[in-house]
N, C-alpha and C positions, 0 to 999 in steps of 0.2 A: 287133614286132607289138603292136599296140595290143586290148588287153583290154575286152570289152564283155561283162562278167559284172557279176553282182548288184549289187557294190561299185561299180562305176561308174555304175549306174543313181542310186544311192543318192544317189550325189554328185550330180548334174547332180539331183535331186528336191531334196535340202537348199538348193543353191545357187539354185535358182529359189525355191523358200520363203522362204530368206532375204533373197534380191532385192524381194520382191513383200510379205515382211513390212516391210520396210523401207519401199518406196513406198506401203504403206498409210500409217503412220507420219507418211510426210512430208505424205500429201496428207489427213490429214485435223488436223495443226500446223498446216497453210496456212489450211486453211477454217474452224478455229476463227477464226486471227486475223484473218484476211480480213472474217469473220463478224463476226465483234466489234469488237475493237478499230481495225478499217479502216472498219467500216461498211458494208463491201458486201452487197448483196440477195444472196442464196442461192444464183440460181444464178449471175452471175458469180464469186461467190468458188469455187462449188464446179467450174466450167469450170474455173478459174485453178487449186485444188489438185489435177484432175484430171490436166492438163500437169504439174506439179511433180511428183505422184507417175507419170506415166508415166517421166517423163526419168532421177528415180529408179533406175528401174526397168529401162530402158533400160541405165542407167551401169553398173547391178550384175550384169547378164547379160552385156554385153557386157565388161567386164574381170574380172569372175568367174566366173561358170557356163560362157559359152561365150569364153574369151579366148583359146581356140586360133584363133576366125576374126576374120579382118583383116577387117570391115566395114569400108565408108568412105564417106562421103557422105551425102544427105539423106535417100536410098531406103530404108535399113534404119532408119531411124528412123521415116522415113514407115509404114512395113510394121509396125513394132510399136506406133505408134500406132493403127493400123487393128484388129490384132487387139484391141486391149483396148478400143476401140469397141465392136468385136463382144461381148466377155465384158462390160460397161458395160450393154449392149442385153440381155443374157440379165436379167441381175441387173432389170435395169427392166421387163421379161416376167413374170419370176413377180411380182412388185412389183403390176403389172398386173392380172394374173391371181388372184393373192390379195384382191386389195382393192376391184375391179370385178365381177372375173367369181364368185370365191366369196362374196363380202360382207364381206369377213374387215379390217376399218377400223380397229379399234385402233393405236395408236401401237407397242404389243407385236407384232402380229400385220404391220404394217407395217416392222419390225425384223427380224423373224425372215424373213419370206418376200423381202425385200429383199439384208438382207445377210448371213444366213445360209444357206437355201435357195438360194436365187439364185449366190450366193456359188461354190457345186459347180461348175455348169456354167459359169461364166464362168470359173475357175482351169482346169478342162479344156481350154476355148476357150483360154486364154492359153497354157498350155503347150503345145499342139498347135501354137498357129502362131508360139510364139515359136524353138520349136527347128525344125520345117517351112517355113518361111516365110521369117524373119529371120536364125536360124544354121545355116540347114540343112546348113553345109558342114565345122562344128566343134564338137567338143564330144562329137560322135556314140559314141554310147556303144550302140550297134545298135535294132533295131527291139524296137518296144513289143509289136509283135504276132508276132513270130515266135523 
């Protein structure tokens, strides 16, 4: 019988941390050099290391976190490219909302309400639909809400 106490939450919360700290990592190695030393305008280099860090990210859930499911194919990749659209979109929301809607234009205040405010609710979105979504079928370490 498979154990879905505290211990295992714990694990599947590191191994997604570590996954996702990681694909930060990669994707923003990419976008410096992409940035710099390649020469590319902002946002292709930063399109460019946001794929890098998703695939990252992808690689590390799927043979770390949840390596218990055999995904296969283009669909679960597609699926968790989508979710971190979605968490990409929250993060560019309060971004939005800080800097238009409260007046809040600093380069500081543009940091903070970007990718650290922002930051909350897109890791929530990602975790939500990386383990609902994309592994929903492994790893399961039982419900968050019950």
């Amino acid at each position: 019988m498979v154990r879905h106490g505290p211990a295992a939450r714990r694990r599947e919360l590191l191994g997604f941390a570590t996954a996702g700290l990681l694909a930060y990592a990669v994707d923003l190695a990419v976008f410096t050099c992409l940035r710099g030393p390649a020469g590319l305008d902002p946002l292709t280099a930063k399109a460019l290391s946001f794929v890098a860090g998703c695939t990252v990210a992808y690689a590390g859930n799927a043979h770390g976190t949840y390596r218990g499911c055999r995904v296969r194919g283009p669909r679960p990749y597609a699926l968790f490219f989508a979710v971190n659209l979605a968490g990409a979109a929250l993060q560019l929301l309060c971004l939005a909302v800080s800097h238009y809607g409260l007046g809040l234009t600093s380069q500081r205040a543009d940091t903070v309400s970007g990718a650290v405010v922002g930051m909350v609710p897109a890791t929530v979105v990602r975790f939500w639909g990386t383990r609902t979504l994309v592994f929903r079928d492994a790893g399961r370490v039982g419900s968050w809400t019950g």
